[in-house]
C-alpha positions in Angstrom: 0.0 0.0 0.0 1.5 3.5 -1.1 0.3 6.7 1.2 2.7 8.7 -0.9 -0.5 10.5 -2.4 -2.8 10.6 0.4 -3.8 14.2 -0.3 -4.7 12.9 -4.0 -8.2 14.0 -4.7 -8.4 16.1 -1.9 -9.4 13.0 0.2 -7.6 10.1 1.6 -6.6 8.2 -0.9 -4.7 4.4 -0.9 -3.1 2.9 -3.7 -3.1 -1.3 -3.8 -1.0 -3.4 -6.3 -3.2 -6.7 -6.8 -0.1 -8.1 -8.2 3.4 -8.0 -9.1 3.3 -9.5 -13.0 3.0 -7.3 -16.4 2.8 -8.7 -19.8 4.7 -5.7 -21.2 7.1 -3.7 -20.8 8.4 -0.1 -20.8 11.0 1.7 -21.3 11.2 2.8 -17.8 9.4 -0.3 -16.3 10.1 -0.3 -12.5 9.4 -3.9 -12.0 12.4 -6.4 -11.2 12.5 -9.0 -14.8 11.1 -12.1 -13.0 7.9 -10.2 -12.8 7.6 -10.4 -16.7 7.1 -14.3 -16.1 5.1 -15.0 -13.0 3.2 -13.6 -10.3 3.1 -13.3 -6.4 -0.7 -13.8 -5.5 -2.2 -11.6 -3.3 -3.4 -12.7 0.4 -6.9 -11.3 -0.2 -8.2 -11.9 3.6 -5.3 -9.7 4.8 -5.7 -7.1 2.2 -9.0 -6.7 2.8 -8.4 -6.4 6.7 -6.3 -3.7 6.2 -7.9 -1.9 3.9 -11.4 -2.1 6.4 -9.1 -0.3 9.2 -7.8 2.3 6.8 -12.0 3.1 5.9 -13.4 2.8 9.7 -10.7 4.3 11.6 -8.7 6.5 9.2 -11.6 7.7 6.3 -9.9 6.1 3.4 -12.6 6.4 0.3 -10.3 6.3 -2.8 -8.9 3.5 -3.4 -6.6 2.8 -6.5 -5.6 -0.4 -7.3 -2.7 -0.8 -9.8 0.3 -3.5 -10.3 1.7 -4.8 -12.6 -1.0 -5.2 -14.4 -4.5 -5.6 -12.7 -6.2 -7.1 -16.0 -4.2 -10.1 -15.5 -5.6 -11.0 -12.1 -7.9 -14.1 -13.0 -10.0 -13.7 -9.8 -10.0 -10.0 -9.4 -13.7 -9.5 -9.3 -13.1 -11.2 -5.5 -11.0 -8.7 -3.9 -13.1 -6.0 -5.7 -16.5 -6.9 -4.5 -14.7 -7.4 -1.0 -13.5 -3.9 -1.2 -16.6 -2.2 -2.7 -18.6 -3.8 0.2 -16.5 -1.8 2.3 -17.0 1.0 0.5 -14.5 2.4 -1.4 -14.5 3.9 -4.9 -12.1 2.4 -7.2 -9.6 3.2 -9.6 -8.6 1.3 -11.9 -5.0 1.3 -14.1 -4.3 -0.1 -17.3 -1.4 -0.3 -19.4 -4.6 -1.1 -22.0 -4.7 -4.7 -22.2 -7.4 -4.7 -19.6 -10.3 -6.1 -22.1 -13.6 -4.6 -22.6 -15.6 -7.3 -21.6 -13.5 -7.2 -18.2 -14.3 -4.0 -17.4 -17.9 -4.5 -17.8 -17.1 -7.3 -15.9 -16.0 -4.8 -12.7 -17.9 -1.6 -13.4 -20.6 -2.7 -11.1 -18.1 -2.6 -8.3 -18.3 0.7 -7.6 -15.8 1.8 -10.2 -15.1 5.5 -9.9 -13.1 5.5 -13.5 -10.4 3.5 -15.5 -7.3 4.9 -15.8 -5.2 4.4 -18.6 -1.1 4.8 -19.4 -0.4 7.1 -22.3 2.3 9.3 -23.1 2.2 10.7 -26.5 -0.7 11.1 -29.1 2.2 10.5 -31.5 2.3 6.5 -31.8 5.7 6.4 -32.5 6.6 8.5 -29.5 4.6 6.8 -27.0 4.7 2.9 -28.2 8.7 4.1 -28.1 7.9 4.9 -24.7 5.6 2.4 -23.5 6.1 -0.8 -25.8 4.7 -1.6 -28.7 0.9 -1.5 -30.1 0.5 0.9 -26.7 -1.3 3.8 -28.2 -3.7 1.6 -30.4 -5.1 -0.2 -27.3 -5.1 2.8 -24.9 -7.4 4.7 -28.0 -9.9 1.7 -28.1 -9.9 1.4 -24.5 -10.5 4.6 -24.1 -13.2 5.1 -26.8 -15.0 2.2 -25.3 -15.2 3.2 -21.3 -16.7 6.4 -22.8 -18.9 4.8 -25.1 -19.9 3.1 -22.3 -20.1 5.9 -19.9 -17.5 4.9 -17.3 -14.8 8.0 -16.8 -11.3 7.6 -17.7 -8.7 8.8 -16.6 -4.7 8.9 -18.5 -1.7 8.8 -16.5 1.0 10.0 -18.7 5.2 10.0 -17.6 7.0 12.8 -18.8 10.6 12.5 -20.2 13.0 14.4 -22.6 11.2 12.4 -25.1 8.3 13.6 -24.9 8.1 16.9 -22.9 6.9 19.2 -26.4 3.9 16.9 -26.8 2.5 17.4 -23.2 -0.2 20.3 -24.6 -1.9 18.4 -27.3 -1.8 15.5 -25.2 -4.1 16.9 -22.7 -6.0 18.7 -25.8 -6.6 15.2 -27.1 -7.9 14.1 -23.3 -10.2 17.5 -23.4 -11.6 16.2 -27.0 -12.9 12.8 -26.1 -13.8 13.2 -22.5 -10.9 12.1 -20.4 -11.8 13.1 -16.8 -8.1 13.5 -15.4 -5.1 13.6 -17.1 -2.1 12.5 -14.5 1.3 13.3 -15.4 4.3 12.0 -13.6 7.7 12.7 -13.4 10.4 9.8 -14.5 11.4 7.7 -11.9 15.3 6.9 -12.5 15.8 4.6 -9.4 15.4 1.4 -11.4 18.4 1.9 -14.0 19.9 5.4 -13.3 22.8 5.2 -16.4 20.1 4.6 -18.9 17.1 6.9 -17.8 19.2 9.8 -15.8 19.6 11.7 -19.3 16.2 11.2 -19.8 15.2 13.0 -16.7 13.9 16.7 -17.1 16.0 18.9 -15.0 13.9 21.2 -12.4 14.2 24.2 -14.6 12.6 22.1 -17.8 9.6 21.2 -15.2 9.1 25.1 -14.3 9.1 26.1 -18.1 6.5 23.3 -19.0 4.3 24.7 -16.4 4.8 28.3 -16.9 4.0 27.3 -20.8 1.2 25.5 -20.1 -0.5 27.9 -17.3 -0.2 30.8 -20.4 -1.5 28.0 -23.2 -4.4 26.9 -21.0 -5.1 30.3 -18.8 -8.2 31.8 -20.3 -9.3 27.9 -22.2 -12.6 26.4 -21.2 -11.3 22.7 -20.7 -13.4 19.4 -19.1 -10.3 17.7 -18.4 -8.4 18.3 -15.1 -4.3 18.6 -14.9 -2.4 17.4 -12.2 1.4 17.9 -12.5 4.2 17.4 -10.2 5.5 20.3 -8.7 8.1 19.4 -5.6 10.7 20.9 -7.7 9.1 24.2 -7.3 9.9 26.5 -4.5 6.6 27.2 -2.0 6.8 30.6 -3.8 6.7 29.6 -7.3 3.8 27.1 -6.2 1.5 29.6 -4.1 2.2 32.1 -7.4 0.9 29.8 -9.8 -2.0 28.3 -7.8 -3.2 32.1 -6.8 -2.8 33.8 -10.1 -2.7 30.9 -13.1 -4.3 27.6 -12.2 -6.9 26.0 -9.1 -4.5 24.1 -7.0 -6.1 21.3 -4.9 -2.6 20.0 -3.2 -2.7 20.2 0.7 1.1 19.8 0.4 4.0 20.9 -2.2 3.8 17.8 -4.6 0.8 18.3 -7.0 -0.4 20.7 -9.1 
C-alpha cells in the first residue's frame, strides 16, 4: 500500500498493487525481470483487513488499485467486491490490455473511473515509450469506457522524449472526454545510467508549467491537470496556484 498521495483528490486516498506481473514492458518499467514471467498472489483476507481499518478508523474512500497489471488478475472480481462492500470507490490502471468485456465485468463494483497509461498522441513517441501497439489499445480502450459511460482517466510520464507533446496531449484528453489527465515525473531509481539523461531537469519542469499555465489560462477545458510540482519553490507554487491555475494539493507535490 502506497500513502505517498494521500492528499490525491483532496481526500484520503490508498493505492493497492493486486499483483506484481506485467505482460509488457516499458521503457522505464520499474518492475524487477522475474515479474515479466510470473506472479506473487495476493493474500486477499489480509488485504481486505487492512484496507477495512484504513476506511473505519482512518476515512480512506479512494482507493486505486494498480500492479503490474490488474487485467491479469484471474480472480480480481473477488477482492473487488470485498472492497466495494467496504466502500470504497475504485480506480482502476491499465497499461490497455485490460479487455472490454472485463471491465464490464468490474464496473458494477463501484468503479469511480479506469485509468489508462499514455504518453504521446504521436504512436511512434509513446509505443517508443511504452512498448509496442500501446497507443492503439489505450485509443480503443479509451473510446470504449466512454462509449460506455464509465470516466477515464490517463496517467501519462513525462521525459525528454516527450516533454513538447504534453499540450496536445491533454487537448486530445479534453476532446474525447478524459476526466483527469495525471502526469508523472520519471522515476530513475530502477536503472539510473540509462534513464538519468532522460530526466527533465527542475528548470525544464518550471518552463512546461509556466508554458502550459499561459496555453491553457483563459481555455474552457473538461479535463483536469495534475502535474508534479516538488521541484518548485513554496513561492513559485503559491504564485501559480493564486494567479494561473486552481491548485487542490494540501502539500507541495501536485499541481
Amino acid at each position: 500500500m502506497d500513502f505517498s498521495r494521500a492528499s490525491f483528490d483532496r481526500q484520503k486516498h490508498v493505492f493497492v498493487s493486486l499483483n506484481d506481473y506485467c505482460n509488457r514492458r516499458c521503457t522505464y518499467c520499474y518492475l524487477p525481470e522475474h515479474s515479466l514471467s510470473r506472479s506473487r498472489p495476493v493474500e486477499t483476507a489480509a488485504l481486505i483487513h487492512g484496507l477495512a481499518r484504513l476506511y473505519d478508523e482512518h476515512e480512506f474512500r479512494l482507493l486505486t488499485i494498480a500492479g503490474g497489471e490488474p487485467g491479469l488478475v484471474t480472480n480480481i472480481s473477488v477482492p473487488l467486491e470485498a472492497i466495494a462492500n467496504i466502500g470504497y470507490s475504485v480506480i482502476v490502471n491499465t497499461n490497455g490490455t485490460l479487455a472490454p468485456h472485463r471491465i464490464r465485468e468490474i464496473r458494477k463494483y463501484n468503479i469511480r473511473a479506469v485509468s489508462f497509461s499514455l504518453d504521446s498522441c504521436d504512436p511512434g513517441v509513446n509505443d517508443r515509450l511504452r512498448f509496442p501497439g500501446s497507443w492503439d489499445l489505450v485509443q480503443k480502450g479509451v473510446l470504449f469506457c466512454r462509449a460506455e459511460g464509465i470516466p477515464v482517466r490517463v496517467s501519462a510520464v513525462v521525459c525528454t522524449v516527450n516533454q513538447h507533446e504534453l499540450l496536445r496531449l491533454f487537448e486530445w484528453c479534453n476532446a474525447v472526454g478524459v476526466e483527469v489527465l495525471n502526469v508523472h515525473e520519471l522515476d530513475t531509481s530502477v536503472d539510473p545510467k540509462f534513464l538519468g539523461p532522460l530526466k527533465l531537469p527542475a528548470s525544464d519542469w518550471r518552463e512546461l508549467v509556466r508554458r502550459l499555465a499561459i496555453d491553457l489560462r483563459d481555455k474552457e477545458h473538461c479535463t483536469a491537470l495534475r502535474l508534479p510540482i516538488s521541484y518548485l519553490t513554496d513561492c513559485e507554487s503559491k504564485r501559480i496556484s493564486e494567479h494561473q491555475l486552481s491548485c487542490p494539493a494540501t502539500h507541495n507535490d501536485t499541481l
